[in-house]
C-alpha positions in Angstrom: -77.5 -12.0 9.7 -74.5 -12.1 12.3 -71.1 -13.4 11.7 -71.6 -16.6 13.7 -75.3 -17.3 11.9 -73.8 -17.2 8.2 -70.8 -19.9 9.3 -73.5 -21.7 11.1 -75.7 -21.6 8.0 -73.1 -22.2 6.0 -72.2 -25.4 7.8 -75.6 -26.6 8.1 -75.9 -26.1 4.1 -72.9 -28.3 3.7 -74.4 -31.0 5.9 -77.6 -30.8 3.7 -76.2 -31.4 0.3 -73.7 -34.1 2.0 -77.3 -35.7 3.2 -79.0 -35.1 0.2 -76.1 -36.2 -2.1 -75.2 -40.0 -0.1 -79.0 -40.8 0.0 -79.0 -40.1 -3.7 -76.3 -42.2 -4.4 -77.5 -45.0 -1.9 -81.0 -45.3 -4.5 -81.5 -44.5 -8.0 -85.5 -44.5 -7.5 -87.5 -43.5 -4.3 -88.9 -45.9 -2.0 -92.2 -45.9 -1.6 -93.7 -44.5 1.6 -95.6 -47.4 2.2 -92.9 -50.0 2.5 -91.1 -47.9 4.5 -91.6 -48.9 8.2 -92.6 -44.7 9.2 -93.0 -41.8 7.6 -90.1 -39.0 8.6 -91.5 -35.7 10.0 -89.8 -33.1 11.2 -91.9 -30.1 12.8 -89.6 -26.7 13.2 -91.6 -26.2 16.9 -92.9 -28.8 19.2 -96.6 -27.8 18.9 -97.3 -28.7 15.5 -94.5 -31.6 16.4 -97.2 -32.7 19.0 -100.0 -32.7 17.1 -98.4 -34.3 13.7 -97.2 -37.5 16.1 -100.4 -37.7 17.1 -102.2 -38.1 14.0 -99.8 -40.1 12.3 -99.6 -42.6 15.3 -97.3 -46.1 15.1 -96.6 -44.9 11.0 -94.6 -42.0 11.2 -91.9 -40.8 13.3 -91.6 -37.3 14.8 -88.5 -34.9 15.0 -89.0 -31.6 16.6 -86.7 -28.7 16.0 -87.4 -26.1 18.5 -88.4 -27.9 22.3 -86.6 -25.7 24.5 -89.0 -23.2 26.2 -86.5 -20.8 26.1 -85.9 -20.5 22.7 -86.6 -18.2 20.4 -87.6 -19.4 17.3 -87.8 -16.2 15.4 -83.5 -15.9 16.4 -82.7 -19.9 16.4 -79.2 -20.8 14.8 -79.7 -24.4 13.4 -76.9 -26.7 13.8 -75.8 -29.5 11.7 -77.7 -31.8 13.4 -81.0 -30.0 12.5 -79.4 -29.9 9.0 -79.0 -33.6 8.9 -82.7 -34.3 9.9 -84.5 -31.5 7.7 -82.1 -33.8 5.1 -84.0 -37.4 6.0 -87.9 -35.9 6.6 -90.2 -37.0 3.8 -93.1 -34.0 5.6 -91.5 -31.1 7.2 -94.2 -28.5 9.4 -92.9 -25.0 9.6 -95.1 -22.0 11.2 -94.1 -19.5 8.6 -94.8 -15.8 8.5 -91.8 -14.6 9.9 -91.9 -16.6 12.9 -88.9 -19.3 11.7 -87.4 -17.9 9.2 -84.4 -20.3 9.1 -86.4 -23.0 8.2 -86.6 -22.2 4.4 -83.5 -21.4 4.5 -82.3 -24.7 5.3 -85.4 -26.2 3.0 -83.4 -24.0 0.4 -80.3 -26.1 0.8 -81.7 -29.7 0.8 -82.0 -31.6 -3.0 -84.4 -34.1 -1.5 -87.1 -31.4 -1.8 -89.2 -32.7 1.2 -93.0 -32.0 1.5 -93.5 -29.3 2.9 -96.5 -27.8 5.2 -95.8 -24.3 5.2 -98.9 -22.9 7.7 -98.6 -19.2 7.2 -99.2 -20.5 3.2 -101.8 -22.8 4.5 -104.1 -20.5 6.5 -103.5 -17.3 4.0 -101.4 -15.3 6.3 -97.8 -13.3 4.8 -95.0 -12.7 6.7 -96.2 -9.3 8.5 -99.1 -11.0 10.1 -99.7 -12.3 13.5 -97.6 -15.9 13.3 -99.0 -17.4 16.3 -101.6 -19.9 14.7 -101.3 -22.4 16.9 -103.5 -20.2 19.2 -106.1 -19.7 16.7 -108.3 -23.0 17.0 -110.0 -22.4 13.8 -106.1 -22.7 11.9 -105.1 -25.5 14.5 -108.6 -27.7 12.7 -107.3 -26.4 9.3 -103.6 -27.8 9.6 -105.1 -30.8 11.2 -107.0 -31.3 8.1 -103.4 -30.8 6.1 -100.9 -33.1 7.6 -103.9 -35.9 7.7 -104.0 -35.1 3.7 -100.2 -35.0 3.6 -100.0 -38.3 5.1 -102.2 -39.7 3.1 -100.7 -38.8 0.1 -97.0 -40.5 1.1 -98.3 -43.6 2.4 -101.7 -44.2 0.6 -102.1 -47.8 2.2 -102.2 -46.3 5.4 -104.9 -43.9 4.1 -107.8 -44.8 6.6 -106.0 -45.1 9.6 -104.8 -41.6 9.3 -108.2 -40.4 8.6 -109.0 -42.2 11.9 -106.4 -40.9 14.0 -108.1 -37.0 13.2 -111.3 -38.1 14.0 -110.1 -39.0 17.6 -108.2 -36.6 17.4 -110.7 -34.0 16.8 -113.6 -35.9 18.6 -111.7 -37.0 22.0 -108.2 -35.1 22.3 -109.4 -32.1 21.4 -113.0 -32.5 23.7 -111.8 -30.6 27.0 -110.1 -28.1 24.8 -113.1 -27.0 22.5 -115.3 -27.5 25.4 -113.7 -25.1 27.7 -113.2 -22.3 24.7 -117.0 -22.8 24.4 -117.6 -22.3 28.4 -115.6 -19.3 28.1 -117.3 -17.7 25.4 -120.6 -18.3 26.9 -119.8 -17.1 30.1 -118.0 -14.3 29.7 -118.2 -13.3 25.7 -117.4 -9.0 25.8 -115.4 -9.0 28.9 -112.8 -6.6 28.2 -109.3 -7.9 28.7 -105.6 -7.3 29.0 -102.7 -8.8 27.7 -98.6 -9.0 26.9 -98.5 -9.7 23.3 -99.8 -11.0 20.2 -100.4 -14.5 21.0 -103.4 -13.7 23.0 -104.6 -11.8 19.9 -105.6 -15.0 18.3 -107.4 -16.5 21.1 -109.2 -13.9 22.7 -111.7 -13.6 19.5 -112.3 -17.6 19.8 -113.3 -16.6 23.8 -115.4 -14.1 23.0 -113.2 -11.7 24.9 -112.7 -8.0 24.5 -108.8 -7.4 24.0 -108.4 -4.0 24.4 -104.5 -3.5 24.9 -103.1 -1.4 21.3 -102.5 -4.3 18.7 -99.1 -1.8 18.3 -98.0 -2.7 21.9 -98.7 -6.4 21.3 -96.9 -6.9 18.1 -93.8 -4.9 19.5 -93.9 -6.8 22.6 -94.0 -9.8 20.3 -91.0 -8.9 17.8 -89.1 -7.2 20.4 -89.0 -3.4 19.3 -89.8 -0.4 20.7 -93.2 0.7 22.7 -94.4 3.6 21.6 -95.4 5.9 25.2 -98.5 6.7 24.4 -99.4 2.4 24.0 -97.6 2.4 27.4 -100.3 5.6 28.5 -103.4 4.1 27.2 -102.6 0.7 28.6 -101.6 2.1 32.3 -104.7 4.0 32.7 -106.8 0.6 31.6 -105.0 -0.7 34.7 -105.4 2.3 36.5 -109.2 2.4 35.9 -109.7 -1.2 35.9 -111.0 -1.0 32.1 -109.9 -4.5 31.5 -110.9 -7.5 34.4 -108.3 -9.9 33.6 -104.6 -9.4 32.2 -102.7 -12.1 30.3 -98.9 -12.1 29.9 -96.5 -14.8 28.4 -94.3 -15.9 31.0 -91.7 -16.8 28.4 -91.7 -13.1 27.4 -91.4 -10.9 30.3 -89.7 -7.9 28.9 -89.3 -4.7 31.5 -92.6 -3.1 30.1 -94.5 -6.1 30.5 -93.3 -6.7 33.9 -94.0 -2.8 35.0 -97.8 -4.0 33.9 -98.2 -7.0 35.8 -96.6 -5.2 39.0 -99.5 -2.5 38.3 -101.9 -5.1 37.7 -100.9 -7.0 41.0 -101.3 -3.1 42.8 -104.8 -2.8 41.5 -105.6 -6.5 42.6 -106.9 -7.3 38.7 -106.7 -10.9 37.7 -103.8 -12.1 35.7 -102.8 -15.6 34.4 -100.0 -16.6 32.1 -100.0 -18.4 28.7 -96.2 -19.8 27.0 -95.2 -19.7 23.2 -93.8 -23.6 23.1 -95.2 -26.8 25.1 -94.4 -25.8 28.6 -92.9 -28.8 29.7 -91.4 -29.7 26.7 -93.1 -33.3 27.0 -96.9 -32.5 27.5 -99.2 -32.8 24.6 -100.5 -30.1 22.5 -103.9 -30.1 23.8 -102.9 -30.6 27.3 -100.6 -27.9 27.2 -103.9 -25.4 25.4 -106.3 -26.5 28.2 -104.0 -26.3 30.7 -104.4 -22.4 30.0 -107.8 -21.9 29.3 -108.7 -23.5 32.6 -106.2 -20.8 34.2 -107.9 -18.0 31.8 -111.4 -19.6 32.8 -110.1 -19.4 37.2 -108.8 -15.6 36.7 -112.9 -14.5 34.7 -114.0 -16.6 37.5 -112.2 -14.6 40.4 -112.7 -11.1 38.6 -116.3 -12.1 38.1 -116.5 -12.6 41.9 -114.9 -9.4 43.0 -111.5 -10.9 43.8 -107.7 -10.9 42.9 
């Protein structure tokens, strides 16, 4: 850890036991979670952040972390205003696996021990595994099934309107998304495919699609270390020979091999569409954001299935 992130740490730990300590003095017993007028979240990215306000409708209230697309989570500094909040939530959402690692940190420092929906824990994936499982529909139906439960559990009175916020949820948010993953897969289940990174590692088995790019470029791409040349060989010649129809790159990730791909890929006239790692903007929904892609993965199968760029 750098210089700057221990004093920043260090700071934010201070603000965290300052929190922790005046709400302990204000109360010598908890409040219960149903008097209280909303539950306080606080989701370390806006995805889950989306999805929790969502489900916990006009009862809780929703702080997200991480909403700038150009963020990094796996590098963010927290400040002391992130301390301060982590210091009020009653349910805090963190990805896990590597992907924010100075959310326990901060967890670490805060005596109000929280409850804490830890996804990586959740879904049975350690830190060394691919974090992105907000792009893996069968984990996003899993954590659903979570936060409802965690809800529940803090504000018990409130127990059957949560339970009916996932079923729209599930049963009308979520319709054009799970729709269009089935259309996909139906369609064009085996195509061979292209992509930046390990996002689209998660999806592409949910599509039915045949990602063929080295998981060892995918993962690098995704942690930022090196690219081995013979992951950079193999996945040129797929270009080269058009072994894969469409190519998928995160536009929020554009590093100078990924970029020498999609210029080859543009040269050979292949298909390409882009997919982000946060809400792209900031504001949409989750499922919004999710369909949003898949329509544009759906449009580039379409136009390689036709013959064209």
């Amino acid at each position: 850890m750098s210089r700057s992130a221990r004093s920043v740490l260090c700071t934010v730990s201070l603000a965290l036991a300052l929190a922790s300590g005046a709400a302990a003095c204000s109360s010598t017993t908890a409040t219960p979670a149903s008097s209280r007028t909303k539950i306080q979240v606080v989701a370390a990215e806006n995805f889950w952040g989306s999805i929790a306000r969502q489900l916990g409708g006009k009862f809780v209230q929703v702080t997200s972390i991480i909403t700038n697309p150009t963020a990094d989570p796996h590098t963010y500094e927290p400040t002391p205003g992130d301390a301060r909040t982590l210091a009020a939530a009653q349910l805090v959402i963190e990805n896990g696996i590597g992907y924010d690692p100075w959310a326990p940190r901060l967890l670490a420092a805060d005596r109000g021990h929280p409850t804490v929906l830890n996804v990586g824990d959740l879904v049975g994936v350690a830190e060394g595994g691919n974090p992105h499982r907000w792009y893996n529909p069968t984990d996003v139906h899993t954590v659903v099934g979570q936060i409802v439960a965690d809800y529940q559990k803090l504000d018990p009175a409130h127990s059957s309107y949560f339970a009916q916020q996932a079923s729209a949820f599930t049963t009308v948010a979520l319709k054009q998304y799970d729709d269009t993953i089935t259309a996909i897969r139906a369609r064009y289940a085996g195509t061979p495919v292209g992509a930046s990174e390990s996002i689209f590692a998660m999806l592409s088995p949910a599509l039915g699609l045949n990602l063929v790019t080295p998981s060892s470029f995918l993962k690098a791409i995704s942690e930022g270390t090196d690219v081995s040349a013979t992951d950079k060989q193999t996945i040129d010649q797929q270009i080269a020979t058009h072994a894969i129809k469409i190519y998928v790159y995160n536009s929020q990730n554009v590093t100078p091999d990924v970029q020498s791909q999609l210029n080859a890929v543009k040269g050979q006239h292949i298909p390409y569409t882009t997919i982000t790692e946060t809400l792209t903007p900031p504001t949409t929904t989750y499922q919004a954001w999710q369909t949003k892609e898949l329509l544009g993965i759906k449009a580039a199968l379409d136009r390689a299935s036709a013959g064209g760029a």
